[in-house]
C-alpha positions as CSV (number, residue, x, y, z in Angstrom):
1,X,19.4,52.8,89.5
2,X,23.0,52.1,91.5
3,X,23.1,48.7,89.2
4,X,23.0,51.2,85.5
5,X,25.6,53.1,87.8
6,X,27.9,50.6,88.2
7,X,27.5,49.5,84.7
8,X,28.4,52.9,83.6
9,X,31.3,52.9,85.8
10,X,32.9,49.7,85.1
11,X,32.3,50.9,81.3
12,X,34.3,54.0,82.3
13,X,36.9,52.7,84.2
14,X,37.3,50.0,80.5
15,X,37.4,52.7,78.3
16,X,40.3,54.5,80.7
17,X,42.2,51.2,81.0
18,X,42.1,51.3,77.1
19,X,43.4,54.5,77.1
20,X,46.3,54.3,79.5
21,X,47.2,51.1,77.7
22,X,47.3,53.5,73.9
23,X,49.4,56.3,76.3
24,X,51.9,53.8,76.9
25,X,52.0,52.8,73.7
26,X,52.4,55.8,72.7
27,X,55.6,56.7,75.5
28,X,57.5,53.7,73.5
29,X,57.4,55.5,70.7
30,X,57.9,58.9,72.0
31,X,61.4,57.4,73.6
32,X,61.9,55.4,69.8
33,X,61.8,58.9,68.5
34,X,63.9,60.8,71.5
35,X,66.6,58.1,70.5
36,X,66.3,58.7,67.1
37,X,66.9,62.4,67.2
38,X,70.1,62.1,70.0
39,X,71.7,59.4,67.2
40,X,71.3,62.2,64.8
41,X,72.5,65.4,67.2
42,X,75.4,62.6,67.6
43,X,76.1,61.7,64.3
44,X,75.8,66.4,63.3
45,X,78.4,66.8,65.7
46,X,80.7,64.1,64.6
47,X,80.6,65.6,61.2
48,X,80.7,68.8,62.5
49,X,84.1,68.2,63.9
50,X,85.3,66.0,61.1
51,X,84.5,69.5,58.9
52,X,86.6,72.1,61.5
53,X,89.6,69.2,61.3
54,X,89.3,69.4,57.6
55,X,89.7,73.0,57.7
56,X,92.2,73.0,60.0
57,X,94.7,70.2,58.1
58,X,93.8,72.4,54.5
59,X,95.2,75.9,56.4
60,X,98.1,73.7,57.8
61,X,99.0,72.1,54.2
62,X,98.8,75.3,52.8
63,X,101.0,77.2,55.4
64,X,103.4,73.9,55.2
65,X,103.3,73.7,51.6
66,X,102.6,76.7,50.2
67,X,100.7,76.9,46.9
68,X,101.9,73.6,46.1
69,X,99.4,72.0,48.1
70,X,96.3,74.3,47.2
71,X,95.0,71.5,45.4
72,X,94.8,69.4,48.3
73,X,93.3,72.2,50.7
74,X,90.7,73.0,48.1
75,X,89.9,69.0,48.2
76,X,89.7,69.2,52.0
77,X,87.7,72.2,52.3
78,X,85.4,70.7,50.0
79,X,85.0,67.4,51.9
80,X,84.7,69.9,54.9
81,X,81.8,71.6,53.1
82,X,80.1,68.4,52.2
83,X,80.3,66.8,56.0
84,X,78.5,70.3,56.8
85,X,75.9,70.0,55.1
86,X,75.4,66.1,55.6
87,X,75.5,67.6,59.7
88,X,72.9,70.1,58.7
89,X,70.8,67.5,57.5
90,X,71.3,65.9,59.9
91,X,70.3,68.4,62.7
92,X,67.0,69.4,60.3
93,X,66.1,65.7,61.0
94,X,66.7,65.4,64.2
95,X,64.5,68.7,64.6
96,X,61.7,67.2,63.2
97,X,62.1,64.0,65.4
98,X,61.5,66.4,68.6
99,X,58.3,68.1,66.9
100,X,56.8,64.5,66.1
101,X,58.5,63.5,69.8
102,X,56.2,66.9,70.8
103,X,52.9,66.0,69.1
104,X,53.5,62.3,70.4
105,X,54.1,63.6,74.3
106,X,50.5,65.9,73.7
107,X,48.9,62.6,72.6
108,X,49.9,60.7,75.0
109,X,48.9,63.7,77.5
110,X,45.7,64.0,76.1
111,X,44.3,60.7,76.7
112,X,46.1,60.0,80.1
113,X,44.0,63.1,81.1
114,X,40.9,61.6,79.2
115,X,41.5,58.5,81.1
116,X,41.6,60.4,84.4
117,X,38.3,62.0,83.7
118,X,36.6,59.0,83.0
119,X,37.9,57.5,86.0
120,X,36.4,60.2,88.1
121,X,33.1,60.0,86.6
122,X,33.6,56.5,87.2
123,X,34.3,57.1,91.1
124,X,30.9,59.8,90.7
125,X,28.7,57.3,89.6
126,X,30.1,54.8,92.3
127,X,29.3,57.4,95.1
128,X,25.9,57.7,93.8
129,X,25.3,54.4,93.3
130,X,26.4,53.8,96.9
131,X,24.3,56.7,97.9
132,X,21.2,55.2,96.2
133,X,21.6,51.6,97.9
134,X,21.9,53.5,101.1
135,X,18.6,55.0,100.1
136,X,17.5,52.4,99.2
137,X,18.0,50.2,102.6
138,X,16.3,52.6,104.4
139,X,13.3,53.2,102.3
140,X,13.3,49.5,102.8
141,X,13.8,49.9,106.4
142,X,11.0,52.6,106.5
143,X,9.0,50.4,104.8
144,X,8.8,47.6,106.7
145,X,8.9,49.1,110.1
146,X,5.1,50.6,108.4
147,X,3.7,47.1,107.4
148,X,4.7,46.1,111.1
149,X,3.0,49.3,112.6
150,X,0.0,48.2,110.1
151,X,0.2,44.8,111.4
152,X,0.3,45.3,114.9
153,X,-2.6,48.0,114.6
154,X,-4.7,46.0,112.6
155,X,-6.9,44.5,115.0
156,X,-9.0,42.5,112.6
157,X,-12.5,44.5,113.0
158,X,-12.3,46.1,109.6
159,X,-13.2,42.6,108.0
């Protein structure tokens, strides 16, 4: 019985080594994703500011210049509007990075705690196995100290 133990447990312990190896798999591309999404955050903000300077050189033109140069404000502003929404986009996707960087990090959660499990049924079976050799010695033990008894009390009369 402590040898289909073992087996089990060395089968256990395979299966959890399999898994830890998938989890760290799994952290690569959790941090390929986290990297992903800060570019984008990065790349929002850049356009985000590019947008407020927009704004801020089309008021300046047209306090400067006056209604002469409403043509040009109007062609900032609208550059302004269009690095908006390229930064919303932006942020959206960078949004949607995190949830898959969320669903990857429970993944990767799940199996290291699958793992862990099977490595304590693994350490179970490996105290029972140990517990059943022990067990196992005495009964031998036992057994042999009763063939001795048998032996030495056997005076040969019975035959």
């Amino acid at each position: 019985m402590a040898e289909v133990r073992d087996r089990a447990a060395d089968h256990r312990d395979a299966v959890a080594d399999e898994r830890d190896l998938r989890s760290a798999e799994r952290d690569v591309d959790v941090h390929r994703i986290l990297d992903r999404a800060m570019a984008r955050d990065v790349a929002a903000d850049g356009r985000d500011r590019a947008a407020r300077l927009r704004d801020l050189a089309a008021e300046a033109a047209e306090q400067r210049d006056g209604a002469l140069s409403h043509d040009g404000a109007a062609l900032a502003r609208g550059h302004a509007e269009v690095d908006r929404d390229w930064a919303g986009r932006d942020r959206d996707l960078s949004a949607g990075d995190r949830a898959d960087l969320m669903a990857a990090r429970n993944r990767a959660a799940a199996r290291r705690d699958a793992a862990r499990e099977q490595r304590q049924e693994s350490a179970l079976d490996r105290f029972e196995s140990e517990s059943d050799r022990t067990r196992a010695g005495k009964d031998r033990a036992e057994s042999a100290a009763d063939r001795e008894a048998a032996v030495d009390g056997w005076d040969g009369s019975h035959v």
